[in-house]
C-alpha positions in Angstrom: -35.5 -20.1 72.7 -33.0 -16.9 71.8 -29.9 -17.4 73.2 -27.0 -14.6 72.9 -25.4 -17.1 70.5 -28.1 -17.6 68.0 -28.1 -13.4 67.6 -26.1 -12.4 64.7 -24.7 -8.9 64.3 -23.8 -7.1 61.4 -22.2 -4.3 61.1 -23.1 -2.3 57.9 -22.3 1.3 56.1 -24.5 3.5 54.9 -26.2 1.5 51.4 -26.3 -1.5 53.3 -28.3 0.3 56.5 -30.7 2.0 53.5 -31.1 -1.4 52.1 -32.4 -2.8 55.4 -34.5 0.3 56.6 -37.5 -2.1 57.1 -35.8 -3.9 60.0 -33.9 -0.5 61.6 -37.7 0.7 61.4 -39.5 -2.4 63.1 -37.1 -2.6 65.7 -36.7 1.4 66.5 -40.7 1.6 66.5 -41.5 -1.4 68.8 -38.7 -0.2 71.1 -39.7 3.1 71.3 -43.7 2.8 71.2 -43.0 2.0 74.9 -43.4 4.3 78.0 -41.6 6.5 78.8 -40.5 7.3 75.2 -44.0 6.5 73.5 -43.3 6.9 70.1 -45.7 7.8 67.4 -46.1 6.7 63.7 -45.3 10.7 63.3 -42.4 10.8 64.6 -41.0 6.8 63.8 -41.8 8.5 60.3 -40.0 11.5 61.0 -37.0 9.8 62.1 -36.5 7.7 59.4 -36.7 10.7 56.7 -33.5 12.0 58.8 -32.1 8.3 58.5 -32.4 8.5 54.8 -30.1 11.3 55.0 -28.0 9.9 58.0 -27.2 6.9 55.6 -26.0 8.8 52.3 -22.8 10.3 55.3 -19.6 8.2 53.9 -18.6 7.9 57.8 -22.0 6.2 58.9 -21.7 3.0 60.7 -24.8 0.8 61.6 -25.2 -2.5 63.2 -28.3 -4.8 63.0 -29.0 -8.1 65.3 -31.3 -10.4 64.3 -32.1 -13.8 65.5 -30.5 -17.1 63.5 -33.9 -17.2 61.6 -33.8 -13.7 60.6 -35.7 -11.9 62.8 -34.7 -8.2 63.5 -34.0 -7.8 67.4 -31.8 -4.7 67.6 -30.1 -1.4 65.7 -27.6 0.6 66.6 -25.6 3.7 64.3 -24.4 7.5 63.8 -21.2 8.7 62.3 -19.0 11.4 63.3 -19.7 15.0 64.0 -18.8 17.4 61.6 -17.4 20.7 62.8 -20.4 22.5 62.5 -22.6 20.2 64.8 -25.3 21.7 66.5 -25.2 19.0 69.3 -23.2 20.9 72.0 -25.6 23.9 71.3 -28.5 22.0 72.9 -26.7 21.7 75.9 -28.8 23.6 79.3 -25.4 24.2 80.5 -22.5 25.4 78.9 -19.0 23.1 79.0 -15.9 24.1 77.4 -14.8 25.0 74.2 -12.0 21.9 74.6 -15.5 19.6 75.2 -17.5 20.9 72.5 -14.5 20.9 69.7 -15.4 18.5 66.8 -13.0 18.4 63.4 -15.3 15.8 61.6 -13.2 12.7 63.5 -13.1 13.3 67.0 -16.3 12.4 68.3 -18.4 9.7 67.1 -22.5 10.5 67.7 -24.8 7.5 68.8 -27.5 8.7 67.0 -29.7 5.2 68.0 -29.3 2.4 69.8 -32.3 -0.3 70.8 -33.2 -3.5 70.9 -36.6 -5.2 71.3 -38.1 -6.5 74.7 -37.8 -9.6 74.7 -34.1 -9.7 73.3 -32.9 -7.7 76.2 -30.4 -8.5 78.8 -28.4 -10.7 76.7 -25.7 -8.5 75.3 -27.2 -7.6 72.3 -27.3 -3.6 72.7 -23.6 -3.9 74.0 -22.4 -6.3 71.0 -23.7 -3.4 68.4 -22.5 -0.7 70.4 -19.1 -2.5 69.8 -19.5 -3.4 66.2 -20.5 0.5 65.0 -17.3 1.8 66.8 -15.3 -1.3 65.5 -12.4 -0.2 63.2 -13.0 3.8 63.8 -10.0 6.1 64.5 -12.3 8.7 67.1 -11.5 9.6 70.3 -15.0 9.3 71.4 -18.1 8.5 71.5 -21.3 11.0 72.5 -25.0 10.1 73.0 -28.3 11.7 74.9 -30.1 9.4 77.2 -32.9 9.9 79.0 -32.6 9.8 82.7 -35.5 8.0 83.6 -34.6 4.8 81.5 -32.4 3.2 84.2 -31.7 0.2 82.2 -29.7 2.3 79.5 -28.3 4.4 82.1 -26.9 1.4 83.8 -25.5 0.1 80.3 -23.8 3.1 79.1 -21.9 4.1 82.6 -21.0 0.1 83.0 -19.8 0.8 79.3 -17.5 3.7 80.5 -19.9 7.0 79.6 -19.9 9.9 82.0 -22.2 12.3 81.8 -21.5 16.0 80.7 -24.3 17.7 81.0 -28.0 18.0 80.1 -29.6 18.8 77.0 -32.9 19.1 75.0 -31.7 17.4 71.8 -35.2 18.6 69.5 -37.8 21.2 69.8 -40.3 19.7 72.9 -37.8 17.3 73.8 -37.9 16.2 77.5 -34.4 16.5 78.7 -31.7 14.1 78.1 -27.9 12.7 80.0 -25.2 13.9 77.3 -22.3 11.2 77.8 -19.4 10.7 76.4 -17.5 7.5 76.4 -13.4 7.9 76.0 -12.4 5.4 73.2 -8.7 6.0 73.8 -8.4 4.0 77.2 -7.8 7.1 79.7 -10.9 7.2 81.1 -12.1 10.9 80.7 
């Protein structure tokens, strides 16, 4: 039997994340193949031709969990948003320019974070959320959730996120919780 001890968790950059697109893939497919996200090959495929590029940013940060024997159980990464970020854009509300301002260090985007069914509820998801920020000198950190997955949304607020708006982060996208996390310790 898994136990939270026997999960490893590794945090890795960019090459070492391209090295191990296999496992990101396994586990971001199986996670996301399931209601109410219901992934398809198209787009698992068409996320991991953005991932190629996510991976080549010098500020990407990535963390894999995998079981003592190997097995990949949970991924987690993003970088830091440039200045020219389109994120606050997709927003179905506007906020203010103080919110939306990004120098290419300020705000750190969760671009994916998931971990495999029968791996969850034992820390895992929290553990890589900690390991990608580990070390980083942003303010905060911003990512869209879907409000009908209550198990995240439970996660991420008893992690300290507080949602700023709503947003349709693709083309078709059912719309997501933007929330931002405050890595500096003041709480908003």
């Amino acid at each position: 039997m898994t136990t939270p001890e026997t999960i490893t968790v590794e945090r890795m950059d960019g090459a070492a994340a391209a090295r191990a697109e296999d496992a990101f893939t396994l586990v971001y497919a199986e996670a996301f193949a399931e209601p109410p996200y219901d992934k398809t090959s198209d787009s698992v495929d068409a996320n991991f031709r953005r991932f190629r590029s996510q991976v080549r940013k010098k500020t990407f940060s990535a963390a894999l969990a995998r079981t003592g024997d190997g097995e990949p159980v949970g991924i987690a990464y993003g970088y830091p948003l440039s200045p020219s970020t389109g994120w606050w854009n997709r927003l179905t509300t506007p906020v203010d320019d103080e919110l939306r301002r990004e120098d290419g260090w300020r705000t750190f985007g969760l671009m994916e974070l998931a971990v495999r069914a029968p791996w969850r509820r034992l820390g895992v998801a929290r553990r890589m959320h900690e390991a990608v920020l580990a070390d980083t000198m942003v303010e905060r950190a911003l990512l869209n959730a879907r409000p009908d997955v209550g198990a995240a949304q439970a996660a991420y607020r008893s992690w300290g996120y507080r949602k700023v708006g709503e947003a349709r982060p693709w083309e078709g996208a059912v719309l997501h919780d933007v929330m931002v996390l405050d890595l500096r310790g003041s709480g908003g």
